[in-house]
C-alpha positions in Angstrom: 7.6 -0.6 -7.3 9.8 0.4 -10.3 10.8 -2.1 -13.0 13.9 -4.2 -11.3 17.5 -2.6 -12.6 19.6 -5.0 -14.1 22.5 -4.8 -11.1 19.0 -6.0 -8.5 18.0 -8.9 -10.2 21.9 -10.4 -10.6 21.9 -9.4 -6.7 18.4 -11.7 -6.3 19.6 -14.2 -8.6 22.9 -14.5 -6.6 20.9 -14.4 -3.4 18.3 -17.2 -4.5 21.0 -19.1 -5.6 22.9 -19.2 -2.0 19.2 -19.8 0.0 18.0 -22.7 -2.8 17.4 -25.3 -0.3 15.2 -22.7 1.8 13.3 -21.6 -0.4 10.8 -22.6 -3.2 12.0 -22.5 -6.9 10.3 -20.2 -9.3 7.2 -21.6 -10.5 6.1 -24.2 -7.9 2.9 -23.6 -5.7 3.4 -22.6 -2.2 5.2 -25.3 -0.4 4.9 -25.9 3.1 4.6 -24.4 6.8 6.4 -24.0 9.4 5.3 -26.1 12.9 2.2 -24.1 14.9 1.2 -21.7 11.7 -1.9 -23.9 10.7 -3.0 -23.6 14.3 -4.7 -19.8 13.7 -5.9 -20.9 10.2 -9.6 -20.2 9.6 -10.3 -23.3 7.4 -14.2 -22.7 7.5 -15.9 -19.3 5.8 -17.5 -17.0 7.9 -21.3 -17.8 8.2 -22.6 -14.6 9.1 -24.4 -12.4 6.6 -24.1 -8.4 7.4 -21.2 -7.1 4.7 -22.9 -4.7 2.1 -21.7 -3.4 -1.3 -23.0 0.2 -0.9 -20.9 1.2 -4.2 -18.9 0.0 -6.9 -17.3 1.0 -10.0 -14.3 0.5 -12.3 -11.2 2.7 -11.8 -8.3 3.8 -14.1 -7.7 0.2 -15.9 -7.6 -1.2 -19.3 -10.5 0.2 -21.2 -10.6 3.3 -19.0 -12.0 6.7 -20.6 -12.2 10.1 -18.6 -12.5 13.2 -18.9 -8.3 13.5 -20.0 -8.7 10.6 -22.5 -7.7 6.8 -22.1 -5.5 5.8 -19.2 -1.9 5.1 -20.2 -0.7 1.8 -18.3 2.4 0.5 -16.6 2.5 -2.8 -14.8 1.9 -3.5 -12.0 -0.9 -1.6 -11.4 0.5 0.0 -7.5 -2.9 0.8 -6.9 -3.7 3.6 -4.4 -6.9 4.9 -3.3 -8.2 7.9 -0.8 -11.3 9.2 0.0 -13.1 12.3 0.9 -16.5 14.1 1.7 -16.9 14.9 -2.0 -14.6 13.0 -4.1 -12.5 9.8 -4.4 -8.8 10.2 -5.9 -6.8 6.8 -7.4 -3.7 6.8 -8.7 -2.2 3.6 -10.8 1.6 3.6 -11.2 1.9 6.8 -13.0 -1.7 7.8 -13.5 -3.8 9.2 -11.4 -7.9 10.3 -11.7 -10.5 12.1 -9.4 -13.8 11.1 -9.4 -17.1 11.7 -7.6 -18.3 9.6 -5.1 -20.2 8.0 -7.1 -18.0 6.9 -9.4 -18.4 9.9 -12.2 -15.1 10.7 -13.0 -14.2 14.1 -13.3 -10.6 14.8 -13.8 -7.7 12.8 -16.1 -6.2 10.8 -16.3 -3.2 12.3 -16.5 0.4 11.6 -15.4 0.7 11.8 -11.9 3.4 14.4 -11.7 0.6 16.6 -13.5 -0.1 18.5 -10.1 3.7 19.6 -9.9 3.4 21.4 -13.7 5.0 24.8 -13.2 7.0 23.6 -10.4 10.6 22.8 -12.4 13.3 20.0 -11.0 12.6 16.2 -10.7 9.1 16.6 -9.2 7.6 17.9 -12.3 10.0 16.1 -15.6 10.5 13.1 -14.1 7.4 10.7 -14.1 7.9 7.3 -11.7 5.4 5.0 -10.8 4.7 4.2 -7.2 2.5 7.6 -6.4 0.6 7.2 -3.7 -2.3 9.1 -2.4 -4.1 9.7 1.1 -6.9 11.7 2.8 -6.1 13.5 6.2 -9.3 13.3 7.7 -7.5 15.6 10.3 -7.5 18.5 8.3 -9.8 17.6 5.4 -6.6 17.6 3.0 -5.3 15.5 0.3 -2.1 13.9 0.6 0.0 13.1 -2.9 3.6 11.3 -2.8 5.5 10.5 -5.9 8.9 9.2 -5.4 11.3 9.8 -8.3 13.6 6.6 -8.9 16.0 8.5 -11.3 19.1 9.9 -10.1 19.1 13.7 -9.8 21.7 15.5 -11.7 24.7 16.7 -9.3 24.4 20.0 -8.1 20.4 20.4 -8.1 18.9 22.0 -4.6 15.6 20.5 -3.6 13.1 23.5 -4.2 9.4 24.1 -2.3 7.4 24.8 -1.2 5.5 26.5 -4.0 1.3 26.8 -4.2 -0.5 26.7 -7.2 -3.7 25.8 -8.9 -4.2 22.1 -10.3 -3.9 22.6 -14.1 -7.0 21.2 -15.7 -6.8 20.6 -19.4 -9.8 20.8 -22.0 -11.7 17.5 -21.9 -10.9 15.0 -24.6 -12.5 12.3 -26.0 -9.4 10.5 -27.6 -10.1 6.6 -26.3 -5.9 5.7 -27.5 -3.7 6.2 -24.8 -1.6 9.2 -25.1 2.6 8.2 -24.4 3.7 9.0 -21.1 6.1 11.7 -21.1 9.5 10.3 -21.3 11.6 9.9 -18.3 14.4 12.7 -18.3 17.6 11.4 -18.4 19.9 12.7 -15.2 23.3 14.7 -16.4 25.1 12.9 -13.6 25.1 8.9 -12.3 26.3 10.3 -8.7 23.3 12.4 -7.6 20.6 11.3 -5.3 16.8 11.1 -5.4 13.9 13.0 -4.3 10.4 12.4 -2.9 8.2 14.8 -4.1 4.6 15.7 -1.7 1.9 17.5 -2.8 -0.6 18.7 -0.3 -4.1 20.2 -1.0 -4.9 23.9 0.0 -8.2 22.8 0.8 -10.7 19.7 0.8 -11.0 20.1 -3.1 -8.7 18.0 -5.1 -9.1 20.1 -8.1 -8.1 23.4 -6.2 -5.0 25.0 -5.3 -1.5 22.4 -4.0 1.4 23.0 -1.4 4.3 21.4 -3.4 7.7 20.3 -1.6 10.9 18.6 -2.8 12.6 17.1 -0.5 16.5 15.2 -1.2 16.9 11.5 -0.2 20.4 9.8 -0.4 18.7 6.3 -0.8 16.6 4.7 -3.7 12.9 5.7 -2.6 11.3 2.2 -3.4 7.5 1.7 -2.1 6.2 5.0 0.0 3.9 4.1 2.1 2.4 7.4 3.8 1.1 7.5 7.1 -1.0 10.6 8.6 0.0 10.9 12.3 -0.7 14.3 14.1 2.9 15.3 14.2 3.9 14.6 10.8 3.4 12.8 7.5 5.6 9.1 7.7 7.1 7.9 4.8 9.0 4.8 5.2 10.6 3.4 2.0 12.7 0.1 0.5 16.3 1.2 -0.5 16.2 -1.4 -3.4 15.9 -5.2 -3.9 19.4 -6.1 -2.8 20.0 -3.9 -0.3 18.3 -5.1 3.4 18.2 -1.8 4.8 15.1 0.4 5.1 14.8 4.1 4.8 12.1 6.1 7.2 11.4 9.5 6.7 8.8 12.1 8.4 8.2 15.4 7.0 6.7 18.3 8.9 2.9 18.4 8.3 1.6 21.5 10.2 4.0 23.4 8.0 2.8 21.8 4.8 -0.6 22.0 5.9 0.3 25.7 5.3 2.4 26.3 2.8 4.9 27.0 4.8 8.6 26.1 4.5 9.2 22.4 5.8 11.9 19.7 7.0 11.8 16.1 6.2 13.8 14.3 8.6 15.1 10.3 7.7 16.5 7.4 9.4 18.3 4.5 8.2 17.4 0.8 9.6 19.6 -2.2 8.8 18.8 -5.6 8.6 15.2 -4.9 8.1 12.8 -6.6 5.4 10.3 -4.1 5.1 9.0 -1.5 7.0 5.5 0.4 7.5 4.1 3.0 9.5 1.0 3.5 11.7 -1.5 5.5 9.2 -4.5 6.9 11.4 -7.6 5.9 10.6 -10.4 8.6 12.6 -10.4 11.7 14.2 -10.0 10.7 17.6 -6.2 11.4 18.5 -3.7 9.0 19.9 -2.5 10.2 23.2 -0.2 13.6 22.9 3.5 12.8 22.5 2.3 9.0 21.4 5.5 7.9 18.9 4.3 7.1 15.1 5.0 3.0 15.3 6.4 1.3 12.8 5.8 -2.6 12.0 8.0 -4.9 9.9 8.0 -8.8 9.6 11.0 -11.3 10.7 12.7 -13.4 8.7 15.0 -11.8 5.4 14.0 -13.1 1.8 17.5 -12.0 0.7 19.3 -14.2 3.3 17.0 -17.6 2.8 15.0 -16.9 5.9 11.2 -17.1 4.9 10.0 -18.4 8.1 9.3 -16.3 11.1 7.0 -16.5 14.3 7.8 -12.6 14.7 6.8 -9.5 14.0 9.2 -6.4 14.8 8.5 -2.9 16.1 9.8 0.6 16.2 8.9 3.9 17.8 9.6 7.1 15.9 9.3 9.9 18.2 10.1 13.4 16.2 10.8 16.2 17.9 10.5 19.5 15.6 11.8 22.1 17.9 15.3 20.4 18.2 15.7 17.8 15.9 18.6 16.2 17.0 16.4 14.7 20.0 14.5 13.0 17.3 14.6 9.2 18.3 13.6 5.8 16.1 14.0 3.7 18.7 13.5 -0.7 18.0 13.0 -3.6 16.9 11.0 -4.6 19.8 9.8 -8.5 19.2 6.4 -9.3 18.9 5.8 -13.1 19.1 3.0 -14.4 16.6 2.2 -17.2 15.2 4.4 -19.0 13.1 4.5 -18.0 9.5 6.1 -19.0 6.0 6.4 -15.9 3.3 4.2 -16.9 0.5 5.7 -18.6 -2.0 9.3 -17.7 -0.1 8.6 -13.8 -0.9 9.0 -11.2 -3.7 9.2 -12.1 -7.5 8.1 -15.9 -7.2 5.9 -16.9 -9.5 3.8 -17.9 -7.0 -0.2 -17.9 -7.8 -1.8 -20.1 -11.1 -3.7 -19.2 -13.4 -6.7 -20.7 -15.7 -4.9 -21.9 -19.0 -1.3 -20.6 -18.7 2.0 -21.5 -17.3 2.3 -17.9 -16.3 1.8 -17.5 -12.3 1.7 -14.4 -10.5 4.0 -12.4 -7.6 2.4 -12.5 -4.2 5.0 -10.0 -2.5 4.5 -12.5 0.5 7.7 -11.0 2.6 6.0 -7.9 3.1 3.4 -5.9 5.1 2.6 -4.0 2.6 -0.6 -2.7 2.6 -1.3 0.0 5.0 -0.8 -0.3 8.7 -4.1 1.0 10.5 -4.0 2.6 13.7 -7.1 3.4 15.2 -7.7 5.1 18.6 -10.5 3.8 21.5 -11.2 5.2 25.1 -9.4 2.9 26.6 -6.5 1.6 23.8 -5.6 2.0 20.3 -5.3 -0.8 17.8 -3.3 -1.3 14.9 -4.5 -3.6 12.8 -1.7 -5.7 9.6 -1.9 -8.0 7.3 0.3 -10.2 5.0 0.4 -12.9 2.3 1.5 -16.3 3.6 1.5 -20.3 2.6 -1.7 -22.1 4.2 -1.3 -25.7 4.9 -3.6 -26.4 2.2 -0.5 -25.8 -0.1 -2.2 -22.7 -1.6 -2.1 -18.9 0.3 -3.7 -17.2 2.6 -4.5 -13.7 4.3 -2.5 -13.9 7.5 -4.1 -10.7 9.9 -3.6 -9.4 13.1 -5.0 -7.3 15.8 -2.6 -5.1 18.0 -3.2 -4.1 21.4 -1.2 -0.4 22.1 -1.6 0.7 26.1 -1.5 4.2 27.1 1.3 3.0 29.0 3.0 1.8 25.6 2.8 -1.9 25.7 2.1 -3.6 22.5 0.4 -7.1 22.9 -1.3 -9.4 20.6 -5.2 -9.5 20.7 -5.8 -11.4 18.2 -4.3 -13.0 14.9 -5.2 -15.5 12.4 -4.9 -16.9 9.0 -8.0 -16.4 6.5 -7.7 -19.6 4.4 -11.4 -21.0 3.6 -10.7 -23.3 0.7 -8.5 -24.5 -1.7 -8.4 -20.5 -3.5 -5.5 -18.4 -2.9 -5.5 -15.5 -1.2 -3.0 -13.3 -1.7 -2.6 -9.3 -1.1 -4.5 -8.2 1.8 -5.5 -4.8 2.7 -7.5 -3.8 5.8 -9.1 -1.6 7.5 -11.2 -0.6 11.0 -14.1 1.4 11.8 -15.1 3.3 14.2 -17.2 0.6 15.9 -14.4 -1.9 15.8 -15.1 -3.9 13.1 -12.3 -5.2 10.8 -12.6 -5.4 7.1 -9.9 -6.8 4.8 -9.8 -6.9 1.2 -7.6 -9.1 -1.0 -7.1 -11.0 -4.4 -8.3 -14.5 -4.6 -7.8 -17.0 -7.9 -6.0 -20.2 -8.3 -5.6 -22.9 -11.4 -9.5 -22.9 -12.2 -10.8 -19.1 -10.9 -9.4 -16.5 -12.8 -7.7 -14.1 -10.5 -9.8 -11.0 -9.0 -11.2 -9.7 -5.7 -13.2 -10.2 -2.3 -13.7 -8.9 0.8 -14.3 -10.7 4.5 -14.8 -8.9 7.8 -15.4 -9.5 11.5 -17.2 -8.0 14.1 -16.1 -7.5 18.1 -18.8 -10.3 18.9 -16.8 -13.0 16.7 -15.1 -15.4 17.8 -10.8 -14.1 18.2 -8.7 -14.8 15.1 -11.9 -15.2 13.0 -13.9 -13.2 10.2 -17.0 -14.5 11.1 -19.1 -12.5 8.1 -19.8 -14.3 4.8 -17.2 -13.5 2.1 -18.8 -10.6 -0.6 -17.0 -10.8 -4.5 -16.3 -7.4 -5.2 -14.9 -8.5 -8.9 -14.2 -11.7 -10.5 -11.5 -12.0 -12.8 -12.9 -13.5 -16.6 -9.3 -13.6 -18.3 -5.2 -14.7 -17.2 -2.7 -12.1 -16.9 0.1 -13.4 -19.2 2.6 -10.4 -19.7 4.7 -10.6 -16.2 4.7 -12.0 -13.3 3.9 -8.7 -11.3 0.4 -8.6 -9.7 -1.1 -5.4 -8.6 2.0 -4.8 -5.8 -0.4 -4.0 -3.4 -4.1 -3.4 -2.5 -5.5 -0.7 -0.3 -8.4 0.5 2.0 -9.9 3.7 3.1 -11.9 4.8 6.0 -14.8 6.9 4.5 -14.5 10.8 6.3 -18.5 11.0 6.1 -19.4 8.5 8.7 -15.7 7.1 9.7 -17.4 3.4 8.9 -17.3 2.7 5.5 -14.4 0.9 4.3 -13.1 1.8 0.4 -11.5 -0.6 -1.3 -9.4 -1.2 -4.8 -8.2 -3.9 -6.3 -7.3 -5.7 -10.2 -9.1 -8.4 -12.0 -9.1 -8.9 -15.8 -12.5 -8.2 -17.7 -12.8 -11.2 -20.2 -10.2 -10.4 -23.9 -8.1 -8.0 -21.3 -4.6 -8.2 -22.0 -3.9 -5.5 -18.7 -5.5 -4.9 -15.2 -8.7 -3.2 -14.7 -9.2 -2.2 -11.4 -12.4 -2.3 -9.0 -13.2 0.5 -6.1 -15.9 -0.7 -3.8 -17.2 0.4 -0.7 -18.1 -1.8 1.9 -20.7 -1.2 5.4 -20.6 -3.7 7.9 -23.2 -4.2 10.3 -23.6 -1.5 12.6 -22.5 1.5 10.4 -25.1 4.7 9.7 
């Protein structure tokens, strides 16, 4: 997410202001539940031993050198992560690094729009955060989003695709971060915006890039990608004050070749936040199956931060005639109960060892990805969320999906991952092949310096639990005291090798850090060759 404009936070102010008695001033700990929530807490650990740390190293982060130099950092961090057979790729914010699987890294950082040099318009001068990265383990390509929050100047055409080689610059051993390049300045305040993709030629990140442009009328807040076998999903926020949602697909078979594409986009009002179903696997959904798209209930903006709901939407594309594209939704999905953490977005919500400062838990949202993972007999999509725990603190709220081959969505399982007095805040998961569930999250409160674990279940456990033993993938040794903002999000990734592995990254602070390091890990639960 961009730094808030000026005309967003009056809007939020204005908002918080109307929905006071609904929702929890700035500052103050998470403050109650509503009525059945605490009945799917897990208020016990999981017992079982079985999670292993096969691999961990630090990522772009305070501190960072590669092979470009020192990382350059914005806040928050917006850390993405993907992985393939012979490389792992992050991006933070507006940085972005390839490394080897064992943590070697071997390109940048550099600027994110880096892989668009040569290409002209917004794509390659204008350098947002937000870039977002994934592996289609369907075609053994590399997936690269960067959404550009500055207006483009009137009269500019979109422009793609074009191909080209990654530039790779001489190594350099400078250790002070170079400035960004500035952000170009539009020439008009009418334009729209642009979301800019970037798909590998092959299953080498360093090789050649199929580059598209593609218009959007709406402020492209938050991407969250989503490989499906008919196209690449892209849902986005439309801004802070606005509760509308903008989801877009654009035509991956094409882009897979280079070819000319479409991207085609669909408003949705009255919507908090919306995802879509990112596969995890290579086994297909059923031909013609709809991407689905998943949002919570309730509205931050409006005072409601209570909801026993969760809301769904089929987006069916249809790229011989278009106009028989359909999004079709919501659909209601009862869960349990639930309060947004903290009452939502740009609380300070989470404390922190020896400072007033507390940190955003982005508790309205699902924002980590939305897994969808394909079995003989049904496919399950597996979300996750920040919530308040009725121990007054936060925990990981999850759920299990159930999606028929006939199209019925029921809930298999759900519950609230809230062992002790720590928050937990800004889940990612993930499932393998075998049907184990791993989620990863940040954990800290008033005495633990905030950082990052990981918890899992197997099929054998009991519903609604992660019966394995927590593992500490980093623990945080110093406060984050510049802003409130906290990472965004987390995220997962199903390892291509053996489709079991689950990649994680997160922040923590190394003790004297004034900004986030980050953590990758990968984690092999029982079962998993």
């Amino acid at each position: 997410m961009p730094h808030i404009p000026l005309f967003a936070l009056v809007a939020l102010a204005a908002s918080a202001s109307a929905a006071a008695a609904q929702q929890p001033p700035s500052g103050t700990v998470a403050s109650g539940v509503p009525a059945g929530s605490a009945a799917v807490e897990q208020t016990r650990p999981g017992a079982a031993h079985g999670i292993r740390l096969v691999r961990q190293f630090d990522g772009l982060g305070e501190g960072f050198v590669g092979p470009h130099g020192a990382v350059t950092l914005r806040n928050p961090s917006d850390n993405s992560l993907a992985v393939g057979r012979r490389h792992v790729v992050q991006t933070v914010n507006s940085q972005w690094a390839v490394f080897r699987r064992d943590g070697t890294p071997g390109y940048g950082p550099l600027p994110t729009n880096a892989v668009f040099a040569g290409f002209g318009g917004p794509c390659e001068t204008m350098l947002s955060g937000d870039a977002v990265v994934r592996y289609d383990q369907l075609a053994e390509r590399w997936l690269l989003v960067l959404p550009i929050f500055r207006r483009v100047p009137g009269g500019h055409t979109a422009t793609g695709p074009r191909t080209a080689l990654l530039r790779v610059p001489p190594p350099s051993a400078d250790r002070v971060p170079r400035p960004l390049p500035p952000r170009a300045a539009p020439d008009s305040a009418t334009g729209g915006y642009a979301m800019c993709y970037a798909v590998s030629a092959t299953s080498d990140p360093l090789g050649a890039w199929h580059r598209y442009e593609f218009a959007r009328p709406l402020f492209p807040d938050y991407p969250r990608p989503a490989v499906w076998p008919d196209g690449y999903y892209v849902p986005t926020s439309t801004g802070d004050d606005v509760v509308e949602k903008h989801v877009c697909v654009a035509e991956r078979a094409r882009m897979l070749r280079g070819e000319p594409a479409r991207e085609l986009c669909r408003i949705v009002p009255g919507v908090n936040f919306l995802n879509t179903a990112d596969l995890d696997g290579r086994r297909l959904p059923p031909a013609g199956t709809p991407n689905l798209v998943l949002a919570t209930g309730g509205t931050q903006l409006a005072g409601n931060v209570d909801s026993d709901e969760l809301q769904l939407w089929r987006f069916a594309v249809n790229w011989q005639d278009t106009a028989r594209t359909q999004l079709t939704g919501p659909e209601r999905i009862p869960v349990a109960p639930y309060r947004y953490l903290c009452g939502g977005q740009l609380t300070s919500c989470v404390p922190q060892p020896g400072t007033d400062r507390r940190l955003d838990a982005q508790g309205d949202k699902l924002m980590p990805r939305l897994v969808y993972r394909q079995f003989a007999g049904h496919a399950s999509l597996v979300a996750a969320h920040s919530i308040n725990s009725s121990r007054g603190t936060g925990g990981v709220r999850w759920y299990e999906l159930r999606y028929a081959a006939s199209g019925t969505m029921t809930v298999h399982q759900q519950g609230t991952f809230t062992p002790d007095s720590l928050y937990r805040w800004l889940p990612s998961a993930a499932m393998d092949r075998l049907g184990n569930i791993g989620i990863g999250y940040s954990v800290g409160d008033a005495h633990t310096f905030p950082g990052q674990r990981f918890a899992g279940r197997a099929p054998r456990h009991p519903l609604g639990t992660l019966g394995f033993r927590e593992v500490v993938l980093a623990n945080g040794a110093a406060a984050q005291q510049t802003t409130l903002r906290w990472e965004d999000y987390t995220q997962t990734a199903i390892d291509p090798v053996d489709d079991c592995t689950i990649w994680y990254v997160g922040d923590y602070l190394p003790a004297g850090a004034t900004s986030y390091a980050t953590r990758i890990g990968a984690f092999r639960l029982p079962g998993c060759r």
